[in-house]
C-alpha positions in Angstrom: 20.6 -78.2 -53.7 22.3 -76.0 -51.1 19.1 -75.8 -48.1 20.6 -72.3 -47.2 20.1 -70.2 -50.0 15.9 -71.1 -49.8 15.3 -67.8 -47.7 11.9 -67.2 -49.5 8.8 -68.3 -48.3 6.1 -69.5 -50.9 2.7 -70.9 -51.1 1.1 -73.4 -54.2 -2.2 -73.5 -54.6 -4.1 -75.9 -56.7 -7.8 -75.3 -58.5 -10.5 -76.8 -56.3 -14.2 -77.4 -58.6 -16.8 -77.9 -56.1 -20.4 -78.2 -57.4 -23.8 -76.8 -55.7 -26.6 -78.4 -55.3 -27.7 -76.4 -58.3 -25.1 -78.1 -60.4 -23.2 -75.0 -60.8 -18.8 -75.3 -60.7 -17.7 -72.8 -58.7 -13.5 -73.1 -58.8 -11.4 -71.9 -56.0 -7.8 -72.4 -55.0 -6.6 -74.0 -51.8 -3.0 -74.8 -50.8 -1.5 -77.8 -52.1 0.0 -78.9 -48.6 -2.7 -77.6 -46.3 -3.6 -74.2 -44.8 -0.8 -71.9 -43.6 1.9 -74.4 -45.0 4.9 -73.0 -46.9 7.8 -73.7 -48.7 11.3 -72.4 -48.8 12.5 -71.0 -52.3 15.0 -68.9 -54.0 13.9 -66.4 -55.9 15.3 -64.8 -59.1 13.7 -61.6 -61.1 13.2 -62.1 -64.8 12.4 -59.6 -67.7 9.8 -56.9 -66.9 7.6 -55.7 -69.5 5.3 -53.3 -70.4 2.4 -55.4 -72.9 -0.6 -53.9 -74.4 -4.5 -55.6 -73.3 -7.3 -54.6 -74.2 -6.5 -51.4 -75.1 -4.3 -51.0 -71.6 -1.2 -51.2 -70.6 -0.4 -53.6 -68.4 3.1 -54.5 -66.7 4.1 -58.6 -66.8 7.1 -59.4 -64.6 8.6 -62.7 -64.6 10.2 -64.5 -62.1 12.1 -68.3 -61.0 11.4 -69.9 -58.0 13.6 -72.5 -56.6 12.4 -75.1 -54.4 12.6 -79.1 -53.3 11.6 -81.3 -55.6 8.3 -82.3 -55.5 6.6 -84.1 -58.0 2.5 -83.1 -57.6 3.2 -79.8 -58.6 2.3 -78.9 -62.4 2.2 -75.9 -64.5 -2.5 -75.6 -63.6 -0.9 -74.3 -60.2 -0.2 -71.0 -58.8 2.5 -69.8 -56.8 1.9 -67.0 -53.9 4.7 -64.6 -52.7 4.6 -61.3 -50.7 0.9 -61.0 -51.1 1.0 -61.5 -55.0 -0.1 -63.9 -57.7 1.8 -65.8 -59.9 1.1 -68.2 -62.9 3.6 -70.9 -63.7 4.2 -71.0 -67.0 7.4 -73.6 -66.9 8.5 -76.1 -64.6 12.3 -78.2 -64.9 12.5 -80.8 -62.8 15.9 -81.9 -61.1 14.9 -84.9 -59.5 19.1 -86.1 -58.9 19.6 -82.5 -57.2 16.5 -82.5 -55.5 15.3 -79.4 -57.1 12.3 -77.7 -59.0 12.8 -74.9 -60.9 9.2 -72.8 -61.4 9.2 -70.3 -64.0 6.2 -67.8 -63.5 4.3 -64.4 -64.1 2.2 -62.3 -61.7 -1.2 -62.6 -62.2 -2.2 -58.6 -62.8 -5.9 -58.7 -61.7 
């Protein structure tokens, strides 16, 4: 993995389930490292489309991230970037190169 080409900053948040004392699960996302920690990618734009749901039309971009290998990280996550959601929806590992590659979609909310 060549350090210089991760210009990108990125955040990975996981799904937190906390339950009230009403036994409700209320889910909410936190960052996988801790607050206001990032991580240095490269990023790569995929295919845009335009996909029909529920009756609208709804734009689904993809895009790869590139970042240091760490193994916690699974495909339940999400990835933030400039303000935006994303969903992984592939991960290859490179553990002899040091390097994850994330394959996501933002989140259109």
């Amino acid at each position: 993995m060549r350090a210089g080409l991760l210009t990108k900053k990125v955040s990975v948040f996981h799904a937190v389930q906390a339950v009230s004392k009403t036994g409700a699960k209320k889910s909410s996302w936190s960052n996988l490292f801790g607050d206001g920690k990032v991580l240095h990618a490269r990023v790569t734009y995929g295919r845009q489309s335009m996909t029909a749901k529920n009756g609208n039309f709804v734009l689904t971009s993809a895009i790869t991230f590139v970042i240091r290998y760490y193994s916690q990280i699974n495909e339940y996550m999400r990835v933030y970037w400039e303000d935006r959601k994303y969903r992984i929806t592939a991960i290859r590992r490179y553990p002899e190169r040091d390097e994850l590659q994330i394959d996501a979609e933002l989140i259109d909310e």
